[in-house]
Every structure is written in C-alpha cells, then in structure tokens.
N, C-alpha and C positions, 0 to 999 in steps of 0.2 A: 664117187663117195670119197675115195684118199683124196681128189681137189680139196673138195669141199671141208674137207678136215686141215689139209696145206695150208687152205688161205685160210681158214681158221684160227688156225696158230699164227700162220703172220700177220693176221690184222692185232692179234695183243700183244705179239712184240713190239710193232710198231706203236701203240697206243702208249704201253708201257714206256718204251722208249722216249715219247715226246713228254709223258709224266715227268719224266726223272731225268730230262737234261740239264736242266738249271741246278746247280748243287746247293743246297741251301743252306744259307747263314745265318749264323745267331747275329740277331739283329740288339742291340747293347741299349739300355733303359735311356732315357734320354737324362744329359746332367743338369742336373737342379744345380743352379747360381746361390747362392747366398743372399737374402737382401740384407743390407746393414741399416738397422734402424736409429738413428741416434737414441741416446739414453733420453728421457726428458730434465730438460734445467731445473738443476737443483731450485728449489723455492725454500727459504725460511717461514718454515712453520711455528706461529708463534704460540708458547705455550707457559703455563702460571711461573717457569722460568725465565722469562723472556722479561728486559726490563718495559718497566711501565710509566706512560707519560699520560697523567689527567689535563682534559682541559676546563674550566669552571667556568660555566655561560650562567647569568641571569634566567631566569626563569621565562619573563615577560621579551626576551631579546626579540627582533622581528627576526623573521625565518632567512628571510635574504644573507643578513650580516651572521647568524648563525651557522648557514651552511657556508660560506666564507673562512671565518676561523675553524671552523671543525676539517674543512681540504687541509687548510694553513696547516694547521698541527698535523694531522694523519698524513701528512705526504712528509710532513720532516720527520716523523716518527718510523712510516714505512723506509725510507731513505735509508734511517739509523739503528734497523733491527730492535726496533722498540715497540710494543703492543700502546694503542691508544684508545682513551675512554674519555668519554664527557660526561658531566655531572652538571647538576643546578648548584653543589656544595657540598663542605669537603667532612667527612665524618674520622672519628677516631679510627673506625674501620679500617678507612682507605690508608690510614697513616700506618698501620700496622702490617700492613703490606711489605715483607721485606726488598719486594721488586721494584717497590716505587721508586722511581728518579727524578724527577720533573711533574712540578706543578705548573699552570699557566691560570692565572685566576683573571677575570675583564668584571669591572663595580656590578654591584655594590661587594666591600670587602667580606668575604667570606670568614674573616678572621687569617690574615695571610700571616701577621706577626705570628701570634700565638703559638700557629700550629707547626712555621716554622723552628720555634725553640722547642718544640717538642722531637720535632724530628732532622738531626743537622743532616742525614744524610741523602736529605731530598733537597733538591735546588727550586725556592721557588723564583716564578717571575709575574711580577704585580703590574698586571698594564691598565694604566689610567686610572690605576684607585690613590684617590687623594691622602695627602697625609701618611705616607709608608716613603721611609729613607733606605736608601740601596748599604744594606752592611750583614756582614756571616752569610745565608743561603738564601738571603731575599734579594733580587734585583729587580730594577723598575726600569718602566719607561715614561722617562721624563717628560714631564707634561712642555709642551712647546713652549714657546718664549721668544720665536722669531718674528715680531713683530714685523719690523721692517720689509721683510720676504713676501708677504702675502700682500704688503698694502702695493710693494711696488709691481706683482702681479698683477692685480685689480686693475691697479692704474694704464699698465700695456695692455689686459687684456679689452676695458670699457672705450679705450681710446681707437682697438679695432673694429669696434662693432657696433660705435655711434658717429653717426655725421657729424661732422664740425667737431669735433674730439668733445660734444659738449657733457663733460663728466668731472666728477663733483665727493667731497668725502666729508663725513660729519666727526667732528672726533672731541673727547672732552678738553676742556680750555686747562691749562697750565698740567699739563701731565704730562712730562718730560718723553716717557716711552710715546705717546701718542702724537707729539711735534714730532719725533726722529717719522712716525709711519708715518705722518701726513710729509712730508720730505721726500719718502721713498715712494708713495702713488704720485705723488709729482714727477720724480725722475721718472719714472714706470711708462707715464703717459707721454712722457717727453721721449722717453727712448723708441718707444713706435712713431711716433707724431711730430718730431724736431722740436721747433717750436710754436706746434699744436695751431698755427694761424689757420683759420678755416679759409673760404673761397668768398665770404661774405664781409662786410666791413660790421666788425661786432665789439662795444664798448666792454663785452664780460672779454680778460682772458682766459682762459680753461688749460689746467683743470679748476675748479675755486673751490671753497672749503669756508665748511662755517664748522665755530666754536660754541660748542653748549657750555657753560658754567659749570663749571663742578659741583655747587650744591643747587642747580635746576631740579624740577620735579619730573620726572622722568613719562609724565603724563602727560607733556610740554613739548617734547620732541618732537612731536609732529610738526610743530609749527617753524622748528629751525629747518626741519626736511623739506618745508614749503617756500620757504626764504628761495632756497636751491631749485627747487619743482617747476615755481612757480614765476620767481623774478626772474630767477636768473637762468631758466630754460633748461636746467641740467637734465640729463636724458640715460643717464647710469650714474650709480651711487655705491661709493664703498664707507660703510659704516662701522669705526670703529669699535674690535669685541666687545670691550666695557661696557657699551652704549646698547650693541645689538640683542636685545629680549625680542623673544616670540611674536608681541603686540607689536612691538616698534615695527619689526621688520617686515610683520603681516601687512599693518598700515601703509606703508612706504610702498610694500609690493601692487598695492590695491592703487598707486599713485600711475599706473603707465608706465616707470620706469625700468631699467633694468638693474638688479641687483647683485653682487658676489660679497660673499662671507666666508668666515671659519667653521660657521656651525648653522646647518640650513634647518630652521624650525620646521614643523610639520601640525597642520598640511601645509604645502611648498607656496608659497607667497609669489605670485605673478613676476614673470618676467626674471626668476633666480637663473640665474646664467650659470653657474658651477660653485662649488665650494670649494676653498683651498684649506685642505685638512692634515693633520700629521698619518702619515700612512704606517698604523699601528701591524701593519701584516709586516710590508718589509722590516720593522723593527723587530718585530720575534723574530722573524726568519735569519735576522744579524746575530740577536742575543743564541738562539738556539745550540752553537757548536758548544758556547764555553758553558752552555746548564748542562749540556749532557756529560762533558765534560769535568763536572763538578766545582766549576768554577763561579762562587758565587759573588755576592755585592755590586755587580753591573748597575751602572746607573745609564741607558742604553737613550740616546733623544731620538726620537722617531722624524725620520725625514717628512719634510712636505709633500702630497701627494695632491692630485684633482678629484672630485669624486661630484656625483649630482651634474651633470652634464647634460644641460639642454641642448641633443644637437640641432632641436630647430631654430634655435638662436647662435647658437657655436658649433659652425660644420666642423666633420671631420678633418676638413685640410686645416681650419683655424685653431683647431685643437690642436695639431700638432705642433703648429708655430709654436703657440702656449707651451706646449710640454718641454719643446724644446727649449725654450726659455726658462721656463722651473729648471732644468735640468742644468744648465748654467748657471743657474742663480746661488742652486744647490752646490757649483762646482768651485763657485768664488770666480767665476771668471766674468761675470755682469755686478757692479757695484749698486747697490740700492740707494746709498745715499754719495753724497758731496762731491766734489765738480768731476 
C-alpha cells in the first residue's frame, strides 16, 4: 500500500515537473507599421467665384465643328482656372455676371460691339464675324488674305497626285490679287515637278490657266472649266475663291477631276482632295493668354491649316510632305512667288 502511494506521488511530481519546465513568456503584441497614404492632389474646384469664360456657337453649327471649339475653349479654360459655358447667345444676364472674363462669339454676330460697350471688363474675341474692327475689348480674327499661300499649295500638292503634272487654275482676268495666285500655283507645281515635262511629248505645257472676264456670267463658267477638262486634258484644278460658289464647284467636281479649295461646299463634290483653310483653333488658342489677360484690341490672322482630307486620294505619307510644306510656307522659308 505505502508503494502504491510512493509512486503515486512520484508520478505527479514528475508530471508536474515536465508542466512547468519551459518558463513562460509574455509574448509582445505584434508592431503595427504605419502605412503612409499620400494626401490626394489638390484639384481646383470651380465655384460662382471662379472666373468665367462663354463660348457662343450658332445654333444650327454641325456637331463635329461644335465639339471641336467647345475641347478648344474648356481645355484653355481648365488650363487657366477658369469655369466654362457655351450658349447659342449672349443675354444681359450673362453680362451681369461679375465673373465674366472672356467672351468667344463664332457668326452670325451675336451683337459682339454692343455688348462689349456695355461691359469694358469682359475681353471679347470675334472669330470670323464680318465687319467688327479689333479696338477697346473686342479682338478679331482676321479674316485670311493670303492668297498666294494656298494657290502655291494647290499647285505642289495637284502636281503630286496627277500624272504628267496635268493640272490647271481658273482665276478671274485683270485682278491683280488673282495674277500674283495664279504665279504662285505655278511656282507651287514647279517646286514639286522642276519643270513639270511629263514622259510623253505634249504641245499643252502644265500647269495652264485660263481667264474668266470679270464681268462673265458666272452661269458661264463651266464652260472656261471645259476649255481645261476637256482640250487641254487638265486632271486637277484649283479655282480661284472669287470664282468658287457651291454650283461651280459641284459642277467641276461631277467633271472626273480632282479639286482643292479654301472653302469645301457641301455635299463634298467628287474628287475634293483637301481644303486649305485659316485654322481658327490655333488662332484662339494664340489670342487666348492676352484675353485672359485683359488685354484687349487683338487683331489675331489665323494661320493656314489642312482640313477635309481625302486620304484615298492623299495618303497619309503624302499628307505629310503637304504639311510639311504649309509649314514652311507658313515659316517664310519657301517663296510663292518670283524667281
């Protein structure tokens, strides 16, 4: 019985024993890191404090050339911590607006004078509306006037893209401005083409040009178009602004040939190869520092631009040559006219 009681106690010493060898330790919470979250970027929030810059679009404008100027302005506006709004037209309302800064009105005139003298501390800027002179808070964009530039365009670019350089311009007879452009689609075709000899033995030389009479009946033109078309094989035509109405140039387009202009009628007439147009975007985008600025009377010329590109007629490689060329022309560093 005392065994049995011995080993009794020594089997829980020992028990106890093997419990309680390891001495135990406070085990410590594990450390939490910090993450560092960046702040988020400040953002200007624009509020009825925040100045304001309208843009005034036409009601009837097509949607393409709409959402165009509306990027135009809101990205100069967002740029310049300025809120921006489009209207069809401009109300006493909006003039009462002590936030307003910047008007941009595109025709018909909304009444840009007017409302300017009502309010000197808005800058406006009048693109392509006729009859408004750059003086006090009105500035324009001058309506183009470079004749020469576009015709000697035409003329490089018809001279790339027809065989035998056979390319041709219609321009009115004794109009001073109109001789200097028929001069510079000359050089234009020459400066691609040397001097323009085709591969063929051919009595026309190219480019050629025929003269309408100034007081012709402009119902008549087709038939000086045909002189060209017709006798004298021309196979691209650049027709001077004066000259080119909607009917003419439909007619012409409906001839097979290929055409370029300043101002592409609609619908687009057969075989329009591009228009060479003033690029009214980058001209706000010039005038824009000195209107916010407060700097008004700008009288701003809008540079030359391409627009209407048929590239299955003017591939992308040939277009570049082109632009590169506007771009030159634009630079002064290609003469359009004289030796």
């Amino acid at each position: 019985m005392r065994v049995k009681q011995f080993f009794f106690i020594f089997l829980t010493i020992v028990i106890l024993t093997a419990c309680g060898g390891d001495e135990l330790t406070e085990v410590p919470p594990p450390t939490v890191v910090p993450s560092h979250t960046p702040p988020p970027t400040a953002t200007t929030i624009p509020t009825l404090s925040t100045p304001l810059a309208l843009l005034i679009l036409p009601a009837n404008i097509d949607q393409p050339t709409s959402d165009l100027y509306q990027k135009t302005v809101y990205d100069l506006a967002l740029a310049s911590g300025f809120r921006f709004q489009v209207r069809n037209g401009i109300t006493p309302q909006d003039l009462a607006d002590p936030n307003l800064k910047v008007v941009i009105a595109l025709p018909p005139d909304p009444g840009v004078v007017n409302y300017a003298a009502t309010a000197p501390n808005v800058q406006f800027l009048a693109v392509n509306i006729p009859d408004i002179t750059a003086g006090g808070n009105v500035s324009v964009l001058a309506p183009n006037t470079q004749d020469e530039l576009p015709a000697f365009l035409a003329g490089y670019t018809l001279a790339m893209l027809i065989d035998e350089y056979r390319v041709g311009m219609l321009y009115p007879e004794g109009n001073p401005a109109a001789t200097n452009a028929a001069a510079a689609f000359e050089n234009g075709a020459h400066y691609y083409c040397g001097l323009c000899d085709g591969i063929y033995i051919d009595p026309i030389e190219y480019p050629t040009f025929q003269a309408i009479p100034a007081n012709e009946d402009p119902a008549k033109f087709g038939g000086y178009a045909s002189i060209l078309i017709t006798e004298q094989r021309v196979a691209g035509l650049y027709i001077y602004p004066s000259l080119a109405s909607d009917d003419f140039l439909s007619y012409v387009g409906s001839q097979g040939v290929y055409l370029i202009g300043t101002s592409r009628p609609e619908p687009r007439p057969g075989g329009w190869v591009m228009t060479i147009t003033p690029d009214t975007i980058k001209a706000i985008q010039t005038a824009w520092p000195q209107l916010i600025a407060g700097q008004g009377g700008q009288s701003v010329q809008s540079p030359l631009g391409i627009s209407d590109v048929d590239t299955g007629i003017l591939s992308e490689a040939k277009l570049r040559v082109v632009q590169e060329t506007l771009d030159a022309l634009i630079a002064g560093r290609i003469r359009t006219t004289g030796p």
